[in-house]
N, C-alpha and C positions, 0 to 999 in steps of 0.2 A: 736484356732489354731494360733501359732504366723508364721509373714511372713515367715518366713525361713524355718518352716517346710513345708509351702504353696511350698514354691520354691523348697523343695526336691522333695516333691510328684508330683508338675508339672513335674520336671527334669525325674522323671519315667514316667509319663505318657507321655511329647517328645520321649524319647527313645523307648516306646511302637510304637508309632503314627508314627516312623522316621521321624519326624518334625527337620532336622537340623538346621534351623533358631533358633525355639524356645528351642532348644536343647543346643545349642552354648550360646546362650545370658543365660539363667539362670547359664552355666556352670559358665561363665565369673562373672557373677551377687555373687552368690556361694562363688569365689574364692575372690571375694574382701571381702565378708562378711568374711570368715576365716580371710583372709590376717588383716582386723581392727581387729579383736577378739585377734590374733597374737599381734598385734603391744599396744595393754592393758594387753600384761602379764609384769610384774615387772620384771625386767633384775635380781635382787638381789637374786630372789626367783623362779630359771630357772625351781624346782621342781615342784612349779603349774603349775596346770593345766589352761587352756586358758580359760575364763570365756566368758560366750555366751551376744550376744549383747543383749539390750531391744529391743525392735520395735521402738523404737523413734530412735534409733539408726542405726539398718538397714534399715529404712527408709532415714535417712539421705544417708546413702553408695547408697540407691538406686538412689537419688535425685539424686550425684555426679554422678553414670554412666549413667544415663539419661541424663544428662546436655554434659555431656564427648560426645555422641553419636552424639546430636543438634547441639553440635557446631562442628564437625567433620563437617555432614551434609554441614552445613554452609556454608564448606572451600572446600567441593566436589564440592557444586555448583558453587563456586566461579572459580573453575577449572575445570568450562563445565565437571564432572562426576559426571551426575546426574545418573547412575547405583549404584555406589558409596552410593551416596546422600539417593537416596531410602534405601538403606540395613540399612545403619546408620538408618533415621527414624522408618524404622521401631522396628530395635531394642531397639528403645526408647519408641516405642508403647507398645510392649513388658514387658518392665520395667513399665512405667507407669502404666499398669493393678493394679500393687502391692503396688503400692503408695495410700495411704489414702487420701481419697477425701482433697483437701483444700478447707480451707473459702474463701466466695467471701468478692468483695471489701466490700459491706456495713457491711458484719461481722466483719470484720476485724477494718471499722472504729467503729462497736459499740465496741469492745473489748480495741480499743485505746482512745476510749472517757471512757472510765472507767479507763483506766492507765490515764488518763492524770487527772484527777479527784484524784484517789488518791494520786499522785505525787503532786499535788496542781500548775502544770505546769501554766504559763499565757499568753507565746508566743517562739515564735521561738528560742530563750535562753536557752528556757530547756529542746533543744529537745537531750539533751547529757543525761538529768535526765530518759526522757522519751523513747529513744530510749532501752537502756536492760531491762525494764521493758517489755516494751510489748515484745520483742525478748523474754523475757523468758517464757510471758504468752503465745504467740501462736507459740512455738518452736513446727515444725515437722508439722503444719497445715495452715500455709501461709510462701508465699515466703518475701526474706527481703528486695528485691527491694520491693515491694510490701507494706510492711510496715512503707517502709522510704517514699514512697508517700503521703501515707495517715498523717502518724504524719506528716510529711512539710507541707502538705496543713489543717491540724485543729490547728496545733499552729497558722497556717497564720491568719487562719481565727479567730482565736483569741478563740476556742475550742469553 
């Protein structure tokens, strides 16, 4: 079952449950995923049809409005409205559910001690060689702060 259909059948099963919260955020969730789906048809070729996302893909859109929600959050609390604040988090709790697990830090450095291996990288110089390689090996299953830590600190350390 790919995400999206996960997110339709939830969206009926809120509107059964009259779960407005989780009712609202898939809706939201949903409408960004059409919205990218929209924004990959070919202007030249207005007669196709909108081609549906991979999961790697709405996975990303979900990332974005999880991120979108946290940092709202952020700026609630920042502005004593922490009523606010809660709603944002939890709609990101929400979203989260449908995100596939990411690697931890030590997966992530074994997965960049093998980019860097085959990059034949030797220190902090190549870490421009090294950085879209791994971004491309563990796209959709760790974050990219995350991956610029670890490559900065195994070139440092001389891999």
């Amino acid at each position: 079952m790919t995400i999206k259909v996960r997110l339709s059948d939830d969206l009926k099963d809120a509107m059964r449950a009259r779960d407005e919260l989780r009712r609202n955020v898939l809706r939201s969730v949903l409408t960004a995923i059409s919205n990218a789906e929209i924004a990959r048809v070919d202007v030249k070729d207005a007669a196709a049809s909108r081609s549906e996302l991979a999961d790697a893909d709405v996975a990303a859109v979900l990332r974005k409005q999880a991120k979108q929600r946290r940092e709202s959050a952020g700026e609630y609390r920042k502005a004593a409205r922490t009523d606010l604040a809660e709603r944002e988090e939890a709609e990101a709790a929400i979203i989260d559910a449908y995100l596939p697990q990411e690697l931890s830090r030590d997966e992530i450095a074994s997965e960049v001690r093998a980019v860097i291996a085959e990059v034949g990288a030797s220190g902090p110089g190549d870490k421009g060689r090294v950085m879209p390689a791994a971004m491309a090996r563990l796209r959709g299953r760790a974050d990219g702060r995350t991956v610029n830590e670890v490559v900065t600190e195994l070139l440092a350390g001389g891999a």
